[in-house]
Every structure is written in C-alpha cells, then in structure tokens.
N, C-alpha and C positions, 0 to 999 in steps of 0.2 A: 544571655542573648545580646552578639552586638548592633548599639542601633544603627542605622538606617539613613545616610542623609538623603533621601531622597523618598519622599516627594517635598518638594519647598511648598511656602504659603508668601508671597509676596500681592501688595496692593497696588494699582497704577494711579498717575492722576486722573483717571475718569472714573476711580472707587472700583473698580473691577479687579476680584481677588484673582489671585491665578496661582492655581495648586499643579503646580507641573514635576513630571514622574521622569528624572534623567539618572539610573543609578550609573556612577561611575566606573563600578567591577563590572559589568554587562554590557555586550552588544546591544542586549534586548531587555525591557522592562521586565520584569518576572513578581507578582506579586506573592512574597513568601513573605513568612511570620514579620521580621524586624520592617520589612516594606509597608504589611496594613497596619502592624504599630503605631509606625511613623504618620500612615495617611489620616487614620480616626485624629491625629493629635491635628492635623491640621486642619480637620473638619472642625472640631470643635474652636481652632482658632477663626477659623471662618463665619463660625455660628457668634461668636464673640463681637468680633467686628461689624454682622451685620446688626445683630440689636445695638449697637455702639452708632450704628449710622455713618461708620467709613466705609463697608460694603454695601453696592447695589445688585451685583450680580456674583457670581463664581464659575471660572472657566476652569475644567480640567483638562491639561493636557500632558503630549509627551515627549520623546525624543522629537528629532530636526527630521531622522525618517520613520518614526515607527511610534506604533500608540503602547499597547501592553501586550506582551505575549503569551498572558493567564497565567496560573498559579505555577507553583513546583512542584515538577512532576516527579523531583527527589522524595516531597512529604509526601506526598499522592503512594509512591513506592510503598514507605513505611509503614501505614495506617496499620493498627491491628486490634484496634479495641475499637470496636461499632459505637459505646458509649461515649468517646473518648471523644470519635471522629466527628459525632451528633453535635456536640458542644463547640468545638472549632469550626463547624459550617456554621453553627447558630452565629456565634461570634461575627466570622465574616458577613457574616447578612444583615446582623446590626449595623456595623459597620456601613454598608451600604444603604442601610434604609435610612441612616441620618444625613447621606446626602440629600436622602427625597426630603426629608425635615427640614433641608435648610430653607429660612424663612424668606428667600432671594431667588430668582432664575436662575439654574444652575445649568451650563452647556457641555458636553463632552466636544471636544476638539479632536477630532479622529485624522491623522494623517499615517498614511503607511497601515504595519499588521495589525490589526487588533482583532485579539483571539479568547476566548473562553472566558477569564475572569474581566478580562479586558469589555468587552460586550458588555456584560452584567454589570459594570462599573456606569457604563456608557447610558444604561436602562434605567439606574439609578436618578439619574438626572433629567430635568425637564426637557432637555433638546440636544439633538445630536447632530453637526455639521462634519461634513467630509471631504477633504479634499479629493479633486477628480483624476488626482493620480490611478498611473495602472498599480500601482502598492498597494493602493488602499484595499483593503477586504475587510470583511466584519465575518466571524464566525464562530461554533461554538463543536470545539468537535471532540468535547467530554465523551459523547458515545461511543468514539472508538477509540477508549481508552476503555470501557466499561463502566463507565459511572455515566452521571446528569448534570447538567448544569442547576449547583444549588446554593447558588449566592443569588437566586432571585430570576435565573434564566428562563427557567422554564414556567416561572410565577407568571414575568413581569412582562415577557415577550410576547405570548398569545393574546394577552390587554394590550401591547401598542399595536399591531398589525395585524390582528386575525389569528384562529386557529388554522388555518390552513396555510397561509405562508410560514408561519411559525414552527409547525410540523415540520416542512420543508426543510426548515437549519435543525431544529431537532433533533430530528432522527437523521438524517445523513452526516453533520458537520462540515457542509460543503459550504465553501467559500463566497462570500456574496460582495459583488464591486458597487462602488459607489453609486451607480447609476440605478439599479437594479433594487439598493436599500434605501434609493428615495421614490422607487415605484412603488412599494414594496409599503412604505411609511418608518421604516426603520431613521431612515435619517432623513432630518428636517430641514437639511437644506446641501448644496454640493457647489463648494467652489473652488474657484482656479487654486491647484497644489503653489505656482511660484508667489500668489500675493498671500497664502493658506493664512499666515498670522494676522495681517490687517481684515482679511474677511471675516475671519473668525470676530476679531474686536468689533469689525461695524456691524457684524449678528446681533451681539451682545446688547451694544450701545441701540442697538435701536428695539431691544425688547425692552429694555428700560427709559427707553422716549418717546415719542408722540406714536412713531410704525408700531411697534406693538408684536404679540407673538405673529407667527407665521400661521396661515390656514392649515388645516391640516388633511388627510388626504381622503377622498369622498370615494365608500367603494360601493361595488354596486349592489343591486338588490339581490342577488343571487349570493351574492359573499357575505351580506348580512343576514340572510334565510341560513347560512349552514354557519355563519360563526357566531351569532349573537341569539339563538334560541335553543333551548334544549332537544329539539327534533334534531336540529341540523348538525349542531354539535356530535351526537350519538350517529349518525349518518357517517360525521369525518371522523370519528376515532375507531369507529366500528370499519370501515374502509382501511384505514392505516393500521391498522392491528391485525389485518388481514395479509397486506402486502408486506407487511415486515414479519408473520411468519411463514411465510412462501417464502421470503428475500434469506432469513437465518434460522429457519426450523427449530424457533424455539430457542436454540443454543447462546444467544447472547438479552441477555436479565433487563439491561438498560432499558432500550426503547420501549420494551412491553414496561416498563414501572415509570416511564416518561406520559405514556398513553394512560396508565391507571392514577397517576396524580392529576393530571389536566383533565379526566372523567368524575375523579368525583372533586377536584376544588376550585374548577372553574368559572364554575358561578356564586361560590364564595368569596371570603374579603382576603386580599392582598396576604396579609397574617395566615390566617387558615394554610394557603396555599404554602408559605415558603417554610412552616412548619412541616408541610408534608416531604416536601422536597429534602430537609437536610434527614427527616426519616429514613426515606428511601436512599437517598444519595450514601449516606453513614451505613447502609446494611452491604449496598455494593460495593462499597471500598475496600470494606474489608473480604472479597469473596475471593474466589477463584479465579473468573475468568475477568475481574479489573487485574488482577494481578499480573497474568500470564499475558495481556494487553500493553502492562505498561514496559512488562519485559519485553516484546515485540517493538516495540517504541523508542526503547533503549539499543538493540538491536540496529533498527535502523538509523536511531541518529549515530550510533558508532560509525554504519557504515557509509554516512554522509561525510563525516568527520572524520575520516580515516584515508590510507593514502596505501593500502594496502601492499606496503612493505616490509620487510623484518624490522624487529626491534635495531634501531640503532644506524640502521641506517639514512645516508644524508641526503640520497640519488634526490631531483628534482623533477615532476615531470616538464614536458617539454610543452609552450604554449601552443594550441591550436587555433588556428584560425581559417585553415580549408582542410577536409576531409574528401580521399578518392577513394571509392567502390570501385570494386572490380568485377565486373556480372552486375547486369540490369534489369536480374528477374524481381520475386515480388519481394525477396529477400534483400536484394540491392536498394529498389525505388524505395524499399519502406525507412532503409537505414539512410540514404539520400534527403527523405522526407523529415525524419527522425531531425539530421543534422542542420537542414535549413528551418523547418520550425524553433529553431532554438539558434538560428541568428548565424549558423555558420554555413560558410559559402561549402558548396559540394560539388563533384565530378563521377558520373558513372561512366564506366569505358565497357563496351560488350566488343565481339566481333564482325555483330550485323549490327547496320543502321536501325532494322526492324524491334530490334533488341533492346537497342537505348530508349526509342521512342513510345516502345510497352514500361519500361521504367519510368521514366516522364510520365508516363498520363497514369499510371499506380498512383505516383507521389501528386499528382493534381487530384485525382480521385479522393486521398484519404485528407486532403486540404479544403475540396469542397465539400466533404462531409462535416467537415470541423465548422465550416463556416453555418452549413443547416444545423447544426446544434447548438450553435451561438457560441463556440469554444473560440470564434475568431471571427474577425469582421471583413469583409470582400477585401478592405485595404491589406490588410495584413497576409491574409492568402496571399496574393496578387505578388505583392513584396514579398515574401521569402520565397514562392516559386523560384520568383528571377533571380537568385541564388543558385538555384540547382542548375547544371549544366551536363551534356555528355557528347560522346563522339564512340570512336571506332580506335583511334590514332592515342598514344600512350601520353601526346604532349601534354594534354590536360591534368595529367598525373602527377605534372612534373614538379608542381609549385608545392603538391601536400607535405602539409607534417604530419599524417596519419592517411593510410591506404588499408582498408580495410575489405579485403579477400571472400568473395561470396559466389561462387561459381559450386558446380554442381559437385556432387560428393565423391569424386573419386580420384582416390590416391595422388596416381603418376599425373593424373592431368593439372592438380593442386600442381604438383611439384615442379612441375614444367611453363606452368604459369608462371611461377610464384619464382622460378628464376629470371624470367626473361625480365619480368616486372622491376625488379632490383637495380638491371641497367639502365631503368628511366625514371628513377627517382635518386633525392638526395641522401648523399649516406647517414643525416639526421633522421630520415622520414623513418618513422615506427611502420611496420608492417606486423595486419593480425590478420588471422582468419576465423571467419565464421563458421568454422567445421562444429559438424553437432557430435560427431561419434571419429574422427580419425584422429591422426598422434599428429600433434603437434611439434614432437621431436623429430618425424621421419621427416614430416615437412620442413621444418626448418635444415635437416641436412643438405636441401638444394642450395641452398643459400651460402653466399657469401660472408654474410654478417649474421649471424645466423644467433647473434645476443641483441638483434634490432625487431626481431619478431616474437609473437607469441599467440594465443586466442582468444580471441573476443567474441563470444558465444550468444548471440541474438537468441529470445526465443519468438516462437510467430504467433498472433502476427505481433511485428515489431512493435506499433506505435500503442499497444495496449498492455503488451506481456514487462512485467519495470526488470525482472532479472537478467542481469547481463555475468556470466563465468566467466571473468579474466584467468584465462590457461596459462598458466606457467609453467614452461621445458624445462628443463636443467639447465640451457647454459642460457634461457630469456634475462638481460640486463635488469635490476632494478628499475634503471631511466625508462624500461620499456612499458615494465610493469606499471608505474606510475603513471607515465602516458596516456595508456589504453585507463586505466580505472577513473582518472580526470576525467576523459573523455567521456566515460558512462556517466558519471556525476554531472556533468553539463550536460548531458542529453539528459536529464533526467529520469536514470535509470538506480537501480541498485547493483551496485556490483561487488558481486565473492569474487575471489583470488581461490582457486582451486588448483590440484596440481593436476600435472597431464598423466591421463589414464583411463582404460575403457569406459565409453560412456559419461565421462569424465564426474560430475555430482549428481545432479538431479536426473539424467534418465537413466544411471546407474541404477538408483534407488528407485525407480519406477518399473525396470525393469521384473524386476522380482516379482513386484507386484501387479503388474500388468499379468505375468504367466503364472501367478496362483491363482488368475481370476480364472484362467483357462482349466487348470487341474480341479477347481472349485466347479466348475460346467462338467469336467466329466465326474466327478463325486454327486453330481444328483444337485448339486446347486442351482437352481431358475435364474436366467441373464435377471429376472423381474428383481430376487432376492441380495443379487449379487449388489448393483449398483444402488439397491434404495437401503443395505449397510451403510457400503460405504460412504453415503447422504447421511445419512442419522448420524455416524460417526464425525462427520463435519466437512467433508469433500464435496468441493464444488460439483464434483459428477461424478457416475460410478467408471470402473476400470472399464468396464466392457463399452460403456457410451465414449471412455476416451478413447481407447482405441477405433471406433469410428473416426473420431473428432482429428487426430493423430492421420489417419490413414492406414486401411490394413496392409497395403502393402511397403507402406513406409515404419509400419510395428514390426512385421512382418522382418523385414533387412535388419532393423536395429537387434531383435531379440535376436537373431542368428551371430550376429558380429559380438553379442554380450556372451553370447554362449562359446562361439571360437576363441572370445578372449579371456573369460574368467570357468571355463571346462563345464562338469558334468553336473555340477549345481544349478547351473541355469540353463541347463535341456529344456526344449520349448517343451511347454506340454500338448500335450497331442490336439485338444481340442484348437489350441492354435494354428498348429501345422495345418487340420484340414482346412479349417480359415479360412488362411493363406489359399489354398486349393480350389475357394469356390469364385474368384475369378470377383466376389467383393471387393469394392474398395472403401468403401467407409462414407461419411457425409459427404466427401467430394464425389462418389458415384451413386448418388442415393437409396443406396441399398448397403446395411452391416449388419450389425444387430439388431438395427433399430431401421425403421423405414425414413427418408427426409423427400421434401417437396421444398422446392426455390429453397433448403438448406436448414428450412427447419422440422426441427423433431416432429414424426407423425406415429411415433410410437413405437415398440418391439415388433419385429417382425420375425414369429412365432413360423415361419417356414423355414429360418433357418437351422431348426433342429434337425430336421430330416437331412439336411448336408453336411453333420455333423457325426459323423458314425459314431464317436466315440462318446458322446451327451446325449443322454437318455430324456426323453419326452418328458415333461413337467404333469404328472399323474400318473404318469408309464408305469404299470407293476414292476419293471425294474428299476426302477428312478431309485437312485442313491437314498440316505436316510438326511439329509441335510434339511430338516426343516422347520417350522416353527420355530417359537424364542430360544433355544437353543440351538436349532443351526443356524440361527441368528448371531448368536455370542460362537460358535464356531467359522462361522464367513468373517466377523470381525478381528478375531484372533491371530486368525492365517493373513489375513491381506496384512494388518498392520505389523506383526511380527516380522514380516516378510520385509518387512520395510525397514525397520527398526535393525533387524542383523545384519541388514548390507552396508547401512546407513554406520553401524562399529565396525566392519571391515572397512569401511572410505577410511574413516579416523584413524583406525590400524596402519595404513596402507600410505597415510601422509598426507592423502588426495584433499582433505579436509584441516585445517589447522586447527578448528575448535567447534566442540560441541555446538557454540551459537551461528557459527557459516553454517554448518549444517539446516540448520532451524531454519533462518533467514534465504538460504538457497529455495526450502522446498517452501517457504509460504509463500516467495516471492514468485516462484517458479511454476509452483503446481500448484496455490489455494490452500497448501494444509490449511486445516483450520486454525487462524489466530488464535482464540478464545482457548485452544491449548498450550498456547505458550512456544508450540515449535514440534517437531517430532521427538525429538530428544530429548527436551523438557518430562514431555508426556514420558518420554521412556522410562525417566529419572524416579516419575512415580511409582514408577514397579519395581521398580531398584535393577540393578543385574543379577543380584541373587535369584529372584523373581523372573526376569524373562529368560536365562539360562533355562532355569526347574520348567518353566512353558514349551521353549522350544527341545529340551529336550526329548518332554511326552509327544512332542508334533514330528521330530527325527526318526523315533522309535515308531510311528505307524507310516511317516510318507517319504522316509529315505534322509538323504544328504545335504537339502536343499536347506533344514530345517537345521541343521549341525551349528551350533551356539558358534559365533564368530570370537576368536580366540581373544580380540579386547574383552569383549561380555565377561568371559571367563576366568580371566586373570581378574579384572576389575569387581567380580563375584568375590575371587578368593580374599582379595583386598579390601573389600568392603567400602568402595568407592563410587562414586556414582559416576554418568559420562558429563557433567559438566564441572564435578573437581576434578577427575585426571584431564580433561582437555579442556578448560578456562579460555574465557575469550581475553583477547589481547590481540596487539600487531601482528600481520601476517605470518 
C-alpha cells in the first residue's frame, strides 16, 4: 500500500496542532485505506505533543474549498466478506475515537463539502465550526448507498443534537447548510467563509484562554420529553419506522437497521453503540441492494462525468450563457424556470402575449414554491426571475447559444416552426426539441443546418423529473450533441444520449408495459392487484395509477403512435381502447381509474368496470383466474418481462448504447427501483437463458407480444449476459 502524504501534522506559534487533509491526486478529500493510515499516525503525533506540552489544542481541517468527501466508494464496491468488513469499520472507529482521547480541544474546521466519513470525523472532535459559505453542507448519505454511517455516525450524532434531528440526516442524507447545523447544534459556531482560517484560530485560542468553550444549545421541553427519555424515544423510532416503510415498503435494509441500532443502544455507552453499528453496517455491505446502489451511483457519476460522445472524439461543447424557448406553456415556463434557477439568463417566445405571460407566472409559481419550502430565500427568487424574459417578436432569440423547441406535438407545425426559427438565430446557436414521441430526423429535414440540431427530452414536470434523453439523428454534430448534454448537466439534470426512434427510451419501454397492464384487466386482473405488484416489486406506482398520472388521453395517442410504429406487437389491448372511449382523462379530469379531488388520490373507482366491456367484475363468476399469490407472481412476470424484451430490442435496434443507459434512463425516468441495480441489472439475474425459456411459455399462451427479442436469443445462445455484450463506456 502506498502511503499517503496527506493529511500533515504541523504546530504554530500559539501551540495549536493543525492536522490538515489536502491530497494532491484529488479534487476531493476521499478518506481511503493509505489516507486513515496516514491520519492515526498524526493523531498519535498529536497525542505525543500534547503530553510533551507543545500542544494546547488540535484543529482539523481541509482543502482551501472543501472539507472531506467520505470514504471510497471503490472499497465500499468491493466489500465481500462481512467478517472482513466488521474489522475495517472497527478499525476506522478506533481511529476516530482517538481523536475524542485526545487529551486537548480538538475542533473540526469545516469549509465547503463535508460528507459521510467526513461528518464522523468532524463528531469525533469536541467542536465543529463552519464557514457560512453557500458550499458548506454537512451530511451523511451512506443510506443511499445501502449501508449506515459506522465510523460513529449514527453513535455519536443522536448524543450531540437529539434523536429527532439526527434521524432527519439519517435516514434521508440530505444535505444540511451551515446555518441550519448551528440551529440544529451540529456546529458550534459559523463564521465569515473569507476570514474562515483566522476565525477558526481565534475559536481555538480562545477555548484555550480566559472565553472558554462556547454555550451550547438549549432545546425545548418537548424535544427533551421525546429525545432523552425512554417513552419518547420509542414514540420517534416507532413513528420513523413507520414513515420509512410507507416511504420504501420494506425493500431497502439500511434505515430500518439504522432505527434498530439507535432502539436498542441509545441509552447505552458510546462503545456498546458503535459496536452495533459496524455489526450491522458489515452485514449490509456485503448485501444486495448496497451493491446494486453503489452501481446506481457509479452510473450517475459516469453520467456527470461524461460528455456523451463517441470514443475518440474531440468535438467541444459550446458555452452557454442564455437559453431561448420556443412555446410558453407549462413545458416552456418550467424549462425557462429550470434555466434561471441555475444562473442562466432565458428567453420564452409564444405567439400570443397571453401565452408568454402564462409562462412567466408558471416559472414565478414553482419559484415561490421553492422559496415556502426554504429551497431558496425571497432574495434569490426575486433575482433569478429577473433573468427570465419573453415576447412574441423572434429578437429575443437572437443572442442564444441554445433554443430549445417546446410547442405542441405535431409534426408539420414542429417543422415549420423550426424553419422559420433558424433565420433568427446565429448559425452557432444549437437547436433541440422537446419532442416526447416524434423523429427527430424528419424534423430536422426543414432545416438548413440540420447537424445544429437534435432532442432534448424534458420529462414533466420539469423542475422534479432529473432525466433529460439527448436525441441524436444521424447527421446531429458531435458539437451539438455535447452542447445540449452540458446543458443538462448545468441545469442539473441527468442525461442519456439515445438514438432517434419511436418512442425513443423510456416510454418505449413503458409502452409495453403500460398495455399488459390492460390485457392483465381483461385476464381477470383487479386494477386493486395490478398496481399494488407493481408496488411490491419496487415501482413508485402501479401502471394503471400512471396512466391516470400520464393522461388517458395522452396514453392513449402515445400507445397508438408505438403501435403504428413498431406494428402488431404493441396492438393496444382492448381494455385500453375502451379507456380511451369513456371520455376519462386521468388526474387532470378527476376521474380514471382511480377517483382525485383538488388532485389527490381518493381511491379506485370501482365504476369503471362497468365501462369496460372487456374486464370482468372483480368477483364476477366470469372474472379471469388471476389471483392470489400466484397471480400475483403471474401480474409480476408479465409487466416486468414486458419490459425487459423491449428494453433488448432498444439495444438491438442501436437506440440504447449500453446496458447501463438503459438502467439509468428508467430509474431516472420512471423510479425503477434503485435497490435493483437498474432493469437490466435485474434482468442479468435471470440470465437470457432464463428470460428466453419465460417468455417463451408467455408467447405460447398470449401471442407475439411475448416473442423473445432476437438480442435475448442470440445472447442465450452465447451465454452472455446484457451488460458483457453491451458494457458501458462513451456514447
């Protein structure tokens, strides 16, 4: 193993050690093996110094912007022996607990990220100061990765601030600013980020002189009733253990083993506790779904770190600094909104004034929502609003280097836009469109430049859904491609590069499975049975509650346009057709499947069997045979299968470059569920051999629909799985 120069141990004239963490191969602190080598050797040079009487106090800090950004999620990866992994967290925790040994005030210095081990590091120590940069966060978000915080996080956290704030970072991993973790008691004090290093010293210097430690924070009798007695305590773990199986039904191990260590060794010693932790923490490393989490994780940082172009090529994207919309519905104002909360100037152009002015107050609306949830403060609304601009007149257009296309869904009127458009921008300006379901190729034939454009695939609403489908035509430039995926990556989205084709990824593969939710209603399926599979199985929501969600009459166009373009396999099934027919529209008309009031769920609305000639009555003497735990494991079969064979036609077909777009398309897209690794992941576990031999028994009773997709089948023969023939890498 080689060592480590970093973290240093140097002493100043005022005897204050300072153990500072700047590795020089990294942007980012990362505390792996040769890193807490190196930190124990400088603890114990610390511990040395202070019985020597050179040291009076010990500051840790870190980089110029960043504190530590937790461990390596490479070793994390590897873990496979539970014993193995018990003794490396026990390790790290020693590690740590001899900072609290040291016989001196010991401070963590927190400027910028500091994440996971970093936190724990920071806990270790008698006090935490912060600068009041917007950088600074503290946070721990081991849980969704699948594991715990067990270098002492989930010991040492609920003893300095309460169980119920503690929970709070816990189980979410959400991000806490400085302000917030000195309400909180997390940090012990918050000052100015430009003087961060002399505050930090005159903290120090004066816990070692006459001022003395800092008060600490007084909370009220109600948060000492439920965090410091055993009633109360069982109150908040029994409440949180409640809402995080509602929130993940169970399917993810972490937080429920986060709530049974803080249950039974919370009112034990400091020891007791972090014994339990690298328990538990060592069982989950090595499981499943830490695994298929950190693959998800890897996943996304590729596709932060990626530039989503072929191997080898040099194209550059081009910088942005204003974005023009084109349509100022709720599609326009959200991507307008999108673009100025994230600092860039924007332009929506409609036909009517009335039009602009409805996108304007969209993109104010979801601003002052952000500000009632405290995601932003009036100043900052306020200010990037006045960013956003519109008109009628094309001159506003004129100055973008990105015009991004969002007008209603039909063909010839794209294409007649989208030339005029052309003559009032410059010939650098990238042009995309936000088409859900048309070619990008036909469109681009109006065009003159027609390697200047490509699709850029919002999903709704904007400012919540992160996947963004950069469509690539056959003759879209590299420079264009790269453009529009920057462009996602600054608006803080994720974005696949997919090729142009019906439906183009993700409602391709929803497709299918959207209309076996229908042929599953006429088979004697209950809508009841249909959507709470697909729940157990790991789906945000069932097929039938999406297609409300969706629009039936916008499910409706799209399955018909997947059937005109991909033929007799994706025939609607009937019960959809009538659907369609009963003049429903879905949550936008309060009435589908399901009943909605002001938009939220008020349950199945069990009248709509009777408008369904071809779904038999849920009891009905002719009701289908679909039930109990076996037509249980038969509604699971068919939806996921359904999905899974269309998902190796994308890959066959080009549309998809690699097994993990795939994965990362639909968790980003649709919710698969993480905790599986991806859909293809999961396929991977059945092998092709396996889902072939499945859907072929499901061809042989429900037709063509079900007809193994010819990668499955060759990759059967080859004994391959779908992520070695199609390996992620560059676009």
């Amino acid at each position: 193993m080689t060592a480590s120069p970093s973290p240093t141990f140097k002493i100043d004239a005022d005897a204050i050690g300072w153990i500072t963490f700047d590795d020089p191969t990294r942007s980012l602190n990362v505390l792996s093996e040769p890193v807490m080598k190196r930190f124990a050797e400088t603890i114990d040079e610390a511990r040395t110094a202070a019985r020597d009487a050179r040291v009076r106090a010990v500051v840790i800090r870190g980089k110029d912007k960043s504190f530590i950004a937790g461990a390596d999620i490479e070793v994390i990866g590897r873990v496979e022996n539970p014993d193995l992994a018990e003794a490396q967290i026990r390790l790290g925790q020693a590690i740590f607990s001899n900072v609290t040994a040291l016989p001196v005030p010991t401070v963590a210095a927190v400027h910028g990220l500091c994440v996971g081990g970093g936190v724990e590091m920071s806990l270790s120590c008698d006090y935490r100061v912060l600068s009041d940069s917007e950088r600074t966060t503290m946070s721990l978000p081991e849980v969704q990765l699948g594991i715990l915080p067990a270098w002492g996080g989930t010991t040492r956290l609920p003893r300095l601030i309460g169980l119920q704030a503690a929970l709070d970072m816990l189980l979410t991993g959400k991000r806490v600013r400085a302000s917030k973790a000195k309400r909180i008691g997390l940090a012990s004090a918050v000052v100015p980020a430009p003087i961060f290093q002399e505050a930090v010293r005159d903290f120090t210097l004066g816990l070692i002189g006459e001022k003395g430690a800092p008060r600490t924070r007084k909370r009220s009798f109600v948060q000492r009733a439920l965090d410091d007695t055993p009633p109360g305590r069982r109150v908040v773990l029994h409440t949180a253990r409640k809402k995080v199986l509602q929130q993940t039904g169970g399917h993810y191990p972490a937080p429920l083993a986060i709530l049974d260590i803080l249950g039974q060794t919370l009112s034990k010693s400091v020891e007791e506790g972090l014994a339990a932790e690298a328990r538990e923490a060592a069982s989950l490393l090595v499981g499943a779904v830490c695994k298929n989490l950190v693959h998800v994780f890897h996943m996304r940082e590729a596709s932060r770190k990626g530039t989503g172009l072929p191997t080898g090529s040099s194209a550059e994207p081009r910088s942005i600094s204003k974005v023009g919309v084109l349509g100022a519905g709720v599609m326009g104002g959200g991507i307008a909104h999108l673009a100025a909360s994230r600092g860039i100037e924007s332009w929506m152009k409609d036909i009517e004034h009335e039009a602009v002015t409805g996108g304007l107050q969209h993109a104010r609306g979801l601003f002052d929502k952000a500000v009632k949830r405290r995601r932003m403060n009036v100043r900052e609304a306020t200010q990037a609003m006045e960013s956003i601009s519109g008109g009628v007149e094309y001159h506003g257009l004129s100055g973008s280097d990105v015009v991004v296309e969002a007008i209603v869904e039909k063909m010839e009127v794209k294409k007649a836009v989208l030339a005029e458009l052309e003559d009032h921008v410059s010939a650098d300006c990238i042009i995309a469109t936000n088409t859900s379901s048309l070619s990008v190729e036909e469109m681009a034939s109006a065009l003159s430049r027609p390697e200047r454009f490509c699709g850029m695939h919002f999903f709704n609403p904007v400012h919540r859904m992160p996947l963004v489908e950069v469509i690539r035509a056959p003759g879209t430039s590299d420079e264009a491609v790269a453009t529009i995926y920057r462009l996602a990556l600054d608006l803080g989205k994720v974005p696949v590069v997919v090729g142009d084709g019906p439906g183009f990824l993700v409602n391709r593969i929803l497709g299918p499975y959207l209309n076996e939710a229908g042929f599953l209603l006429s088979d004697g399926a209950s809508i009841e049975m249909i959507d709470r599979v697909a729940k157990r199985f790991g789906m945000p929501m069932g097929p039938l509650r999406l297609v409300d969600e969706v629009g039936i009459d916008v499910s409706s166009h799209a399955g018909a346009s997947l059937h005109g373009a991909l033929g007799d396999r994706l025939t609607p099934a009937p019960a959809l057709l009538e659907l369609g027919r009963t003049g429903r529209l879905g949550k936008k008309g309060g009435l589908g499947f399901y009943r909605y009031e002001d938009g939220k769920d008020k349950g199945i609305d069990d009248s709509i069997y009777a408008e369904l000639p071809s779904v038999p009555t849920p009891g009905a003497s002719e009701a289908g045979t679909i039930a109990g735990a076996d037509g249980e494991r038969v509604v699971r079969r068919r939806l996921v299968l359904a999905m899974i064979n269309e998902a190796a036609r994308i890959l066959g077909d080009g549309i998809a470059a690699s097994a993990a777009d795939v994965d990362l398309a639909m968790i980003m897209g649709t919710g698969f569920p993480p905790f599986r690794g991806g859909l293809l992941r999961f396929a991977d576990t059945l092998h092709p051999r396996g889902l072939v031999d499945r859907l072929e028994q499901l061809a042989e009773v429900h037709g063509e629909r079900f007809t193994p997709a010819p990668t499955l089948v060759r990759l059967a023969l080859k004994d391959q799985t779908l992520y070695t023939a199609f390996p992620a890498g560059d676009a």
